[in-house]
N, C-alpha and C positions, 0 to 999 in steps of 0.2 A: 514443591508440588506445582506443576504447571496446569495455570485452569484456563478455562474459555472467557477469551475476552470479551469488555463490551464491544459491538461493531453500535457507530453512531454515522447516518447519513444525514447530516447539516440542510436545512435550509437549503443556504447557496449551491446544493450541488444539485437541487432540485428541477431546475431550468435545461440539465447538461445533460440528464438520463434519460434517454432513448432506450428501447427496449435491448439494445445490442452492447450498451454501455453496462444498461444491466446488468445485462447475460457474462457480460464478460469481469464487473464488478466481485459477483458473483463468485466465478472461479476465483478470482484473485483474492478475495479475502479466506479463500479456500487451501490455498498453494498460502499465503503469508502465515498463516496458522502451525501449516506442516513442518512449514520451513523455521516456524520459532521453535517448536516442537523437535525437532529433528539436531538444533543446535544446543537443544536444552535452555533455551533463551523464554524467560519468564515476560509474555504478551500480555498486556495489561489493557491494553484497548487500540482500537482501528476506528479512527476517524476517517471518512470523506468529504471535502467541503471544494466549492468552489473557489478560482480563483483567476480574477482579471491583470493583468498585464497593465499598468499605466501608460509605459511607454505606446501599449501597441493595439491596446484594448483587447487582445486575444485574452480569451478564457479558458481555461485547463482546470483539470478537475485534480486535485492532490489527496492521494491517500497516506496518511499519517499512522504509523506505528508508534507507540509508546510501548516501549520495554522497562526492564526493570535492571537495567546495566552501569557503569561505570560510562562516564563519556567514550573515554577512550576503545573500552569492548565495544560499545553502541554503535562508533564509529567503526570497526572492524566486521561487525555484522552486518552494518549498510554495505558495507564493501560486499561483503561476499551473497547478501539476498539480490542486489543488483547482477550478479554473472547467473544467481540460481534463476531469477525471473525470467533474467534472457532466455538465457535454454531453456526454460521449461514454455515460456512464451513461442517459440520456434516450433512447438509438436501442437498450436490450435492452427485453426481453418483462419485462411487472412484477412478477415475482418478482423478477427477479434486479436489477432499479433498485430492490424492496425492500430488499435484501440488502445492496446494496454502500452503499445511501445509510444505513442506519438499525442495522447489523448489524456492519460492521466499519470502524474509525476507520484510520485513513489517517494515520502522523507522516513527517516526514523529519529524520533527524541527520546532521552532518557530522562527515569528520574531513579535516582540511587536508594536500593532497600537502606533503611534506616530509622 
C-alpha cells in the first residue's frame, strides 16, 4: 500500500523560500508523489533543507526523497525521476523551469523494508 508521505521543510531552507520557490516547491512535491505513485515505488517522506557550498559559499536548497527500495532499485529510480522531472519541468512558465532546474537539487535515499 502506497500512502502519503511526511513533506518536512527544515529550518535551513527557510532563508531560500521566496514566494516563487514556493510556488514551484509546491508542484514539485506534487510531480514527486505521482511519480513514486506511478512507479509503484513506496515514498516514505520529502525532506527540503538548505545547503551551503564550502568551497563557494553558494547555497541550493536539496529535496530529499526517502523510499522504501533496495539501494540498487533506489538508484534506478533516481535515474529515471531525473529524465521524468526534466520533461515534466519543460511544460512550466520559465521561472519556475528556472528554479526547479538550477535552484534546488533533487537526492533520493533508501532505507530497505525489513
Amino acid at each position: 500500500m502506497i500512502h502519503q508521505p511526511t513533506i518536512v521543510i527544515r529550518e535551513s531552507a527557510q532563508a531560500l523560500l521566496t514566494d516563487r520557490i514556493k510556488a514551484a516547491l509546491d508542484l514539485l512535491f506534487a510531480r514527486l508523489e505521482q511519480e513514486a505513485r506511478s512507479q509503484a515505488v513506496s515514498l516514505r517522506a520529502i525532506e527540503a533543507y538548505g545547503f551551503t557550498d564550502p568551497e563557494d559559499d553558494s547555497r541550493e536548497l536539496v529535496v530529499r526523497e526517502t523510499v522504501g527500495l533496495e539501494a540498487e532499485q533506489a538508484l534506478d529510480y533516481w535515474d529515471q525521476l531525473s529524465l521524468a522531472i526534466e520533461a515534466w519541468s519543460s511544460t512550466l512558465p520559465s521561472d519556475l523551469i528556472d528554479i526547479i532546474r538550477c535552484q534546488i537539487a533533487i537526492e533520493v535515499i533508501w532505507e530497505q523494508d525489513g
